[in-house]
Structure formats: C-alpha cells, structure tokens
C-alpha positions as CSV (number, residue, x, y, z in Angstrom):
1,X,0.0,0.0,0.0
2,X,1.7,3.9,-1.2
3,X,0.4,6.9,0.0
4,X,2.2,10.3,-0.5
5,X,4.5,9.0,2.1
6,X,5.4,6.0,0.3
7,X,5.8,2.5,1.7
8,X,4.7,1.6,5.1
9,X,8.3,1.5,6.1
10,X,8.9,4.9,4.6
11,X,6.1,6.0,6.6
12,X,7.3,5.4,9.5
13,X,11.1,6.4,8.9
14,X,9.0,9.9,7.6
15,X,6.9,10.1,11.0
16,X,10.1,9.3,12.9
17,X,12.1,12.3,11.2
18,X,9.3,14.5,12.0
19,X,9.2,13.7,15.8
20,X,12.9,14.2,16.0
21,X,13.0,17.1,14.1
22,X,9.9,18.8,15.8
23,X,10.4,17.5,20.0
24,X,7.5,19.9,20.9
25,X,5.1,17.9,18.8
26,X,6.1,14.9,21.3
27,X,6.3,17.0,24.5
28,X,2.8,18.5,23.9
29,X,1.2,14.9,23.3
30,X,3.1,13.7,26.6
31,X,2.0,16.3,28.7
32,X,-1.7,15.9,27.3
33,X,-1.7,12.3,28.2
34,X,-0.2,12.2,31.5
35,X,-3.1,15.0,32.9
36,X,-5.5,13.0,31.5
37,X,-4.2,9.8,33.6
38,X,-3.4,12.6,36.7
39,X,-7.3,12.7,36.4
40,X,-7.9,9.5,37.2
41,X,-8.3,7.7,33.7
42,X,-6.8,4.2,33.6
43,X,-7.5,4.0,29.9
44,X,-7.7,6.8,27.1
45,X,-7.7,7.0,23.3
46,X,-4.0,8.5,21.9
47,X,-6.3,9.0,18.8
48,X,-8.7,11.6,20.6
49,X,-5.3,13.5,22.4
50,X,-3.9,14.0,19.0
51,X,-7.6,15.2,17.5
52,X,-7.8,17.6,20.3
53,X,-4.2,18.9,19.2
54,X,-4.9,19.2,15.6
55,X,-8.3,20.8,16.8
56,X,-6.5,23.5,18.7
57,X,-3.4,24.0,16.1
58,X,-6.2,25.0,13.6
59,X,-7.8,27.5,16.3
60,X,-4.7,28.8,17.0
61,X,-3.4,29.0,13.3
62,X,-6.0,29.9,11.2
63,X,-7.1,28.3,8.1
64,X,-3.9,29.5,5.7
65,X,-1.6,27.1,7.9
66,X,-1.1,24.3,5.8
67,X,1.1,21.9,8.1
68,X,-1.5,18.9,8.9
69,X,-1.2,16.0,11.9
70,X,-1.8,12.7,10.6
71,X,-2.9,9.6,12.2
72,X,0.1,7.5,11.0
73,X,2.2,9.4,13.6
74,X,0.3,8.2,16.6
75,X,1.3,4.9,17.0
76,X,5.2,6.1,17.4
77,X,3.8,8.9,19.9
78,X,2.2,5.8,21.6
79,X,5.9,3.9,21.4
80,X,7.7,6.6,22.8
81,X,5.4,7.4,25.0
82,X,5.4,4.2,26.6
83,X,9.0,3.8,26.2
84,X,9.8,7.4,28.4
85,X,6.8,6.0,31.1
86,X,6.4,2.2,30.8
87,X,5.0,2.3,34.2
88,X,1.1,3.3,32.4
89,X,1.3,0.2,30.1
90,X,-2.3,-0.2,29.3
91,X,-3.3,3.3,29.7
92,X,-2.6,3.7,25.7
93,X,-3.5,1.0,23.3
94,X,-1.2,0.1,21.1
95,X,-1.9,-2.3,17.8
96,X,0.5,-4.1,15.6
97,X,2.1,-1.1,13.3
98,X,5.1,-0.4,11.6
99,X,7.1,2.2,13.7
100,X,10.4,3.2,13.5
101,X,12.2,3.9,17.8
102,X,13.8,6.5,18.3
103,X,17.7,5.7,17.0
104,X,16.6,2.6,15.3
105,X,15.2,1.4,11.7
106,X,11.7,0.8,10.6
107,X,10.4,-2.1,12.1
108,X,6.5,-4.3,13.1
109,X,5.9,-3.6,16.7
C-alpha cells in the first residue's frame, strides 16, 4: 500500500524524522496524556489527544496554515510514550504497526 509517504516502512522512517526534528510535537502529546491519567483515567484513546491537538493548532493558526497532523504518527507517539513512562502500560492501546524507535530502523511492533 503507497500513499504520498510512500511504503509503510517509509512512513514510518518519515513520521520518525518528523518527531525528531519537531520535539514539541512529542512533548505536547506527553503532557496531554499524563493529565488526563493525573485525572484518574486508567484508559484513554492517543487517537482523541492527538484530534484535540490538531483541533486546537487549527484555532490557534488559522485556516492558511497548511502543516497537517496525521494519524500514522500516533502509533510512534504511543511507542515513545510508553517507552519514556512504561510504568502506564495499558493506559494507551497500542496495535500491531510499523514504527520506527527512536535511533533505530523501521520495524512491526
């Protein structure tokens, strides 16, 4: 399956570039998700944290911005996510995807 990323393995080498090129994107996802759990949640969607980011990126830039957050990204948020707080395994689902760790190649997690 191509997109205008490529390959799925191309995808996920693009999405990891673009977390370690843009740390902010990362740091805003992981503050969203650990106030949700500091509310009490033992389960939340990573899905709905990243809408709620795209939601408020459009707010806050207007409708000339053209720099988009896709889904394909959240399952490496997810990854290293989980890698920086493995003690909230579970409280993010994770599925079978292609992502690439950080400092590492493309690879089915």
């Amino acid at each position: 399956m191509s997109s205008e990323y490529g390959d799925k393995y191309e995808r996920a080498a693009f999405f990891r570039a673009f977390l370690d090129e843009h740390p902010e994107f990362y740091r805003r996802f992981e503050r969203e998700a650990l106030r949700i759990h500091a509310r009490g949640f033992k389960h939340y969607s990573a899905y709905t944290i990243v809408h709620v980011m795209r939601h408020e990126t459009a707010l806050q830039m207007g409708p000339d911005h053209v720099w988009k957050i896709n889904n394909n990204l959240v399952p490496t948020l997810v990854r290293d996510f989980l890698d920086d707080h493995p003690e909230l395994e579970g409280f993010l689902e994770t599925r079978e995807a292609v992502v690439v760790p950080r400092a590492g190649q493309p690879r089915l997690l």
